[in-house]
MARDOLO-18771 format. One record per residue (C-alpha): x, y, z; residue in three letters; residue number from 1. Coordinates in pm, whole numbers. Layout:
@u X&v Y&w Z&res ALA&n NUM
...
***
This chain:
@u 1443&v 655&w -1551&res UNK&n 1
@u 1149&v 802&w -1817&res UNK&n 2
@u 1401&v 712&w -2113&res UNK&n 3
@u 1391&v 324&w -1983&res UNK&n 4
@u 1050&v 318&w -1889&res UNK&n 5
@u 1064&v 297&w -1521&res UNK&n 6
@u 837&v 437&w -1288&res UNK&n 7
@u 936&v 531&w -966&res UNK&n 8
@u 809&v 598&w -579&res UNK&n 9
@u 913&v 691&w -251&res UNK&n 10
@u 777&v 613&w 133&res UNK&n 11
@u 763&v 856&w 350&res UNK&n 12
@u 898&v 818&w 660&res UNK&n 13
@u 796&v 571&w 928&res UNK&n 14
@u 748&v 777&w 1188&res UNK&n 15
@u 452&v 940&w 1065&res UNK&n 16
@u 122&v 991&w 1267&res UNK&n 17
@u -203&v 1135&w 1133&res UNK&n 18
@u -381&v 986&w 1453&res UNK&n 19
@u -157&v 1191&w 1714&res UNK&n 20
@u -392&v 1433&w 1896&res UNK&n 21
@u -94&v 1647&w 1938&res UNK&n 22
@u -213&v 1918&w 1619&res UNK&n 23
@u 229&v 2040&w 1667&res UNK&n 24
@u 342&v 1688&w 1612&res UNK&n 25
@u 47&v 1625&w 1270&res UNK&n 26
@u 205&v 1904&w 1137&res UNK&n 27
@u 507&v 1751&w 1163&res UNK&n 28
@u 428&v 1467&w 970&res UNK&n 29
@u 268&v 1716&w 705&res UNK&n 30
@u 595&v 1837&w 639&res UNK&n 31
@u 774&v 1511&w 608&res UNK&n 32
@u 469&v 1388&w 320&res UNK&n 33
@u 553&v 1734&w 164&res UNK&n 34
@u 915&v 1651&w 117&res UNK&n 35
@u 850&v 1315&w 30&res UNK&n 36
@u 646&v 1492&w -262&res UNK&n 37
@u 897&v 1733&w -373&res UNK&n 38
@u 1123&v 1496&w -359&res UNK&n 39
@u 935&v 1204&w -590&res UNK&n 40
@u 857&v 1548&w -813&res UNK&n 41
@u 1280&v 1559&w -876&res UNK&n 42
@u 1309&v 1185&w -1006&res UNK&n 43
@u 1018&v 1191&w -1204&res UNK&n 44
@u 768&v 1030&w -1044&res UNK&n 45
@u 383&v 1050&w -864&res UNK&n 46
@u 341&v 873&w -608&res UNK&n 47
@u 430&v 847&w -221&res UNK&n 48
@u 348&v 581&w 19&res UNK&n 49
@u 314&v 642&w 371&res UNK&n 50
@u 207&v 497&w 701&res UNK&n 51
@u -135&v 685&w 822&res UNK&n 52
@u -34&v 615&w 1215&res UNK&n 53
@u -125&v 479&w 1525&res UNK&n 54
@u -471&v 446&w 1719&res UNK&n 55
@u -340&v 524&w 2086&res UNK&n 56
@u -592&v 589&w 2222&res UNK&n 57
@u -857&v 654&w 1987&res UNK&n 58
@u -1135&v 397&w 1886&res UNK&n 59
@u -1124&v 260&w 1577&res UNK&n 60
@u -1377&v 480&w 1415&res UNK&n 61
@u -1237&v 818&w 1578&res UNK&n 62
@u -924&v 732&w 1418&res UNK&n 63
@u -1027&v 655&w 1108&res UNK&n 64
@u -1250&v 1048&w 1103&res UNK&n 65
@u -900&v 1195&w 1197&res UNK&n 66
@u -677&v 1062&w 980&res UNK&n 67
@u -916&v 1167&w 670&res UNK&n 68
@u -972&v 1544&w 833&res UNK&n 69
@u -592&v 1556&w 868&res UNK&n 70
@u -582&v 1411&w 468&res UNK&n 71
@u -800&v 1675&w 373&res UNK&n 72
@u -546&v 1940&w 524&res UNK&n 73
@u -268&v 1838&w 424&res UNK&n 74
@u -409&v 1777&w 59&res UNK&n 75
@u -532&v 2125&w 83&res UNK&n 76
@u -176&v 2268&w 146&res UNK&n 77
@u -4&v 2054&w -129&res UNK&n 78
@u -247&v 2246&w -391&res UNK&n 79
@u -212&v 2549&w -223&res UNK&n 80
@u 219&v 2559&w -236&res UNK&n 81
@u 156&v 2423&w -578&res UNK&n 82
@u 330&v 2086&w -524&res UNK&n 83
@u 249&v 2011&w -845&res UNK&n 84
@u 84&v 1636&w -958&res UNK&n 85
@u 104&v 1382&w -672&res UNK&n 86
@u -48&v 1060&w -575&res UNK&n 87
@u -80&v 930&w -220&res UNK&n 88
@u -54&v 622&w -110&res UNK&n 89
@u -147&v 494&w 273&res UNK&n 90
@u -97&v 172&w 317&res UNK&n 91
@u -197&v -139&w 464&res UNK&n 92
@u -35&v -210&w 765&res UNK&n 93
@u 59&v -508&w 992&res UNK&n 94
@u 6&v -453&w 1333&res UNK&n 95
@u -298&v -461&w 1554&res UNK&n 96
@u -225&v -102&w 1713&res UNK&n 97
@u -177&v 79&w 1345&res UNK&n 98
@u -458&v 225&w 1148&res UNK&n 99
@u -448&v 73&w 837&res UNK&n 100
@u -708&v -248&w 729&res UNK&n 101
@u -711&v -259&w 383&res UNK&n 102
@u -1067&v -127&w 432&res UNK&n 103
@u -1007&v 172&w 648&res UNK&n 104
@u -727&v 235&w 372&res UNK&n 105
@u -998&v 204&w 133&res UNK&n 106
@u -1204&v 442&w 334&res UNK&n 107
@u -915&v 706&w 354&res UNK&n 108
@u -903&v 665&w 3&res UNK&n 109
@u -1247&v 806&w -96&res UNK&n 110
@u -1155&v 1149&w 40&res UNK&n 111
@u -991&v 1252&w -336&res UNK&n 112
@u -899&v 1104&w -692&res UNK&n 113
@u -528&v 1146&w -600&res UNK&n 114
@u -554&v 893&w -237&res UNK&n 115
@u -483&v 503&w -412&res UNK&n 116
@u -417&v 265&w -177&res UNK&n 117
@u -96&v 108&w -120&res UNK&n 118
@u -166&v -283&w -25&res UNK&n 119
@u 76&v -459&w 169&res UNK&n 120
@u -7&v -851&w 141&res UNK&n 121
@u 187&v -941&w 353&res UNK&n 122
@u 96&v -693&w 611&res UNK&n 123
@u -257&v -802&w 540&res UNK&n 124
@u -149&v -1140&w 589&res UNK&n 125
@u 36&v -1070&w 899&res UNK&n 126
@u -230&v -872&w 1082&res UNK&n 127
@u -474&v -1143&w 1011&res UNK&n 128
@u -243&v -1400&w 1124&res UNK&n 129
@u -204&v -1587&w 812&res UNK&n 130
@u -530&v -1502&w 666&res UNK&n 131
@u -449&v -1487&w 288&res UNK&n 132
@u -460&v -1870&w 219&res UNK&n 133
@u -544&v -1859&w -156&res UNK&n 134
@u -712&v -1731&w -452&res UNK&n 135
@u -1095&v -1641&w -291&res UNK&n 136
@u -880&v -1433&w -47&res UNK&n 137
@u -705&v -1209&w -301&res UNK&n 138
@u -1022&v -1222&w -462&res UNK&n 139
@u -1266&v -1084&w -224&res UNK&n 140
@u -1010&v -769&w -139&res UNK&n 141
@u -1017&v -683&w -501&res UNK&n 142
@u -1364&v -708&w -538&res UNK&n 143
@u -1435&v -522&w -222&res UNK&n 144
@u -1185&v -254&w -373&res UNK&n 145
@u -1330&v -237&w -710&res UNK&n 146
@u -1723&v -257&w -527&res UNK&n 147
@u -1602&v 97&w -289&res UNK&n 148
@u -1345&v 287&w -504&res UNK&n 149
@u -1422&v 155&w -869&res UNK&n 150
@u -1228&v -42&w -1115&res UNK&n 151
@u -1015&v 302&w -1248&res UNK&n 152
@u -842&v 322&w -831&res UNK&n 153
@u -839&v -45&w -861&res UNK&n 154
@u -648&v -25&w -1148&res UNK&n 155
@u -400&v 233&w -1016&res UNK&n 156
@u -301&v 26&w -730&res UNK&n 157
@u 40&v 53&w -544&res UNK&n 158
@u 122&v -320&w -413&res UNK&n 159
@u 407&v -432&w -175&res UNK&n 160
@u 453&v -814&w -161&res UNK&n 161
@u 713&v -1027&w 43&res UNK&n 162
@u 648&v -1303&w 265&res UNK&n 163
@u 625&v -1174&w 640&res UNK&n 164
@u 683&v -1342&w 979&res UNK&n 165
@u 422&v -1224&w 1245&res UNK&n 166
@u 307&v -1346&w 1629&res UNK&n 167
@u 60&v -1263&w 1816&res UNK&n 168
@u 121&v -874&w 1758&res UNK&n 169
@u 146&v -894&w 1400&res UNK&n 170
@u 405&v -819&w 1158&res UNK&n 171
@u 788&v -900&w 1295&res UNK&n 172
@u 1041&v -914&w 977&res UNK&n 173
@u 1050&v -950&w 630&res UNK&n 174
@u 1100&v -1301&w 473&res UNK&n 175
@u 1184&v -1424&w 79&res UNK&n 176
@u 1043&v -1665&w -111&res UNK&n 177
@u 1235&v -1951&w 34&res UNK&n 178
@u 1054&v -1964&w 333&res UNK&n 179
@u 772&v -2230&w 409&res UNK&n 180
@u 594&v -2103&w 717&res UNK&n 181
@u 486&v -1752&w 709&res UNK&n 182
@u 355&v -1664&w 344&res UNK&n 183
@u 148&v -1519&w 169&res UNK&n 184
@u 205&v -1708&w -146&res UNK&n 185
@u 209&v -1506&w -422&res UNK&n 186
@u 71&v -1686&w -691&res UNK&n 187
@u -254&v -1664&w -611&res UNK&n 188
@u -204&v -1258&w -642&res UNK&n 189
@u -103&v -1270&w -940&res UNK&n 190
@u -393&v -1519&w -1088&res UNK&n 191
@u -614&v -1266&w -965&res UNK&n 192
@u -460&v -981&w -1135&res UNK&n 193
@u -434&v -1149&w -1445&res UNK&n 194
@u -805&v -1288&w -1438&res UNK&n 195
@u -886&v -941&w -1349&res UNK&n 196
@u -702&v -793&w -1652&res UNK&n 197
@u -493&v -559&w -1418&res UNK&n 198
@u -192&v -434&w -1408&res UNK&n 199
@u -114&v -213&w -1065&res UNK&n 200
@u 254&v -127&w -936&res UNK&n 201
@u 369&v -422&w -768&res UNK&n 202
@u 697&v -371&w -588&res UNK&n 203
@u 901&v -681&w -424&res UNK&n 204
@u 1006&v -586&w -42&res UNK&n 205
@u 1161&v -939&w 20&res UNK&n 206
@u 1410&v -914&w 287&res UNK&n 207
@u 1648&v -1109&w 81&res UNK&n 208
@u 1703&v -1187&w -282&res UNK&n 209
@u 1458&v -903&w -372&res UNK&n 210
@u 1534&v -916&w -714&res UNK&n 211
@u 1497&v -1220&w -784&res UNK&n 212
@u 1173&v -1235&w -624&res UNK&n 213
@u 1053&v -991&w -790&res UNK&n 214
@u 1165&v -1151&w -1100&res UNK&n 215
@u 990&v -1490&w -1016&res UNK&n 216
@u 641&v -1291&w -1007&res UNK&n 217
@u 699&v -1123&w -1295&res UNK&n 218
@u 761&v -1458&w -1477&res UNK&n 219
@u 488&v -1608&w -1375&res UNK&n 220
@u 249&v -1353&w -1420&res UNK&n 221
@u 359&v -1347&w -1775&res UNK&n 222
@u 305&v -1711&w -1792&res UNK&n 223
@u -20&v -1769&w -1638&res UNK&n 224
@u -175&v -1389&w -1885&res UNK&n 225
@u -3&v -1547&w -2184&res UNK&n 226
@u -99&v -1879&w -2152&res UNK&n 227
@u -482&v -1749&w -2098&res UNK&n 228
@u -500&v -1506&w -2382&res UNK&n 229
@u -392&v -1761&w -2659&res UNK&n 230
***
C-alpha cells in the first residue's frame, strides 16, 4: 500500500462504549481500540476510527467528562504497552442517544495531539434532520473546528461522506449519490475544502456504487481547486 501511495485506516468495532458505567465492560472496549491499533500498525497505517458510545443514562455533559477520563486511560495504556504511533479518531455520529456532535467530538479531541476527529456528514446531517443544506453549513463546522482545535487538527481530518436516510431517531441506512431526498450534497464539502486549501482523508461510505462515488468527489474537487488556482 506505501509503494502506491495509499494510506490506510480501520474502525473499531461498533459495539464500543466509553459512556458504560460498567468500569468491566470500558475495559472491554479498551481492548477492542487496542487491537484495532495493532492491527492498523500491521498494514501500515495511523489511524483508527471509533464510535465513543452511548449516553444511557448520563446527561449530556456527564457523558461527555467520561468519555475523555476513559480517553485519557486508555491513551495512557497504548504508550505504556508501547503501541507504537497511532491516531484516534471518534466520530460524529447519527443518532440522538449517541455521544458524538461534531462539537463534543471536538471537545474529546482536545484531550491529546494524537485525538483528530472523524466527521461523518452525513451523520451530522442525519442527526440534525437534514441540517447541512449548503456551503455556510460546511462552512461554519470548519471554522468552529479550526476556531477550537487549530488549523494543523483541521488539516488532519478523517471524513466519511455518503448520503444517509434518517427519521425522527436519526440515522437509518446508507444511500449513494443517486438519491434525491436524504443528502447531504457533497459539493458544497468539497468547495469548502478547496477554498480552505485543505486536504483531510475523505473516505466514500456510499451504500452502493462506492467507488464511483468516491470517484465523482474526487473529480470535482479537482475541478473546482484547478479551475481556482489558474
Amino acid at each position: 500500500m506505501a509503494a502506491n501511495d495509499i494510506a490506510v485506516s480501520c474502525h473499531a468495532p461498533y459495539y464500543i462504549n466509553l459512556c458504560n458505567p460498567d468500569d468491566a465492560e470500558v475495559v472491554k472496549s479498551f481492548g477492542y481500540i487496542k487491537k484495532s491499533v495493532r492491527a492498523i500498525n500491521l498494514m501500515g497505517g495511523k489511524r483508527v476510527v471509533f464510535h465513543t458510545g452511548y449516553f444511557g443514562k448520563l446527561g449530556t455533559d456527564d457523558a461527555v467528562k467520561l468519555a475523555a477520563e476513559r480517553l485519557r486511560v486508555l491513551i495512557a495504556h497504548l504508550d505504556e504497552t508501547g503501541a507504537g504511533d497511532f491516531i484516534l479518531c471518534p466520530e460524529a455520529m447519527g443518532k440522538p442517544s449517541q455521544l458524538g456532535t461534531y462539537r463534543q467530538v471536538i471537545e474529546l479531541c482536545k484531550i491529546d495531539e494524537r485525538l483528530i476527529p472523524a466527521y461523518d456528514f452525513g451523520h451530522i446531517n442525519s442527526l440534525t434532520g437534514g441540517g447541512l443544506r449548503g456551503y455556510g453549513d460546511y462552512k461554519e463546522i470548519f471554522d468552529y473546528t479550526i476556531g477550537h482545535l487549530g488549523r494543523g487538527k483541521t488539516e488532519k481530518l478523517h471524513i466519511h461522506f455518503s448520503k444517509i436516510q434518517y427519521g425522527a431517531k436519526g440515522e437509518i441506512r446508507h444511500l449513494d449519490f443517486t438519491d434525491e431526498k436524504y443528502g447531504p450534497d457533497f459539493e458544497p464539502l468539497m468547495q469548502v475544502l478547496s477554498d480552505y486549501r485543505l486536504l483531510p482523508r475523505v473516505i466514500c461510505e456510499s451504500s452502493e456504487n462506492m467507488a464511483e462515488d468516491a470517484l465523482q468527489m474526487k473529480r470535482y474537487y479537482d475541478k473546482i481547486s484547478n479551475t481556482e488556482r489558474r
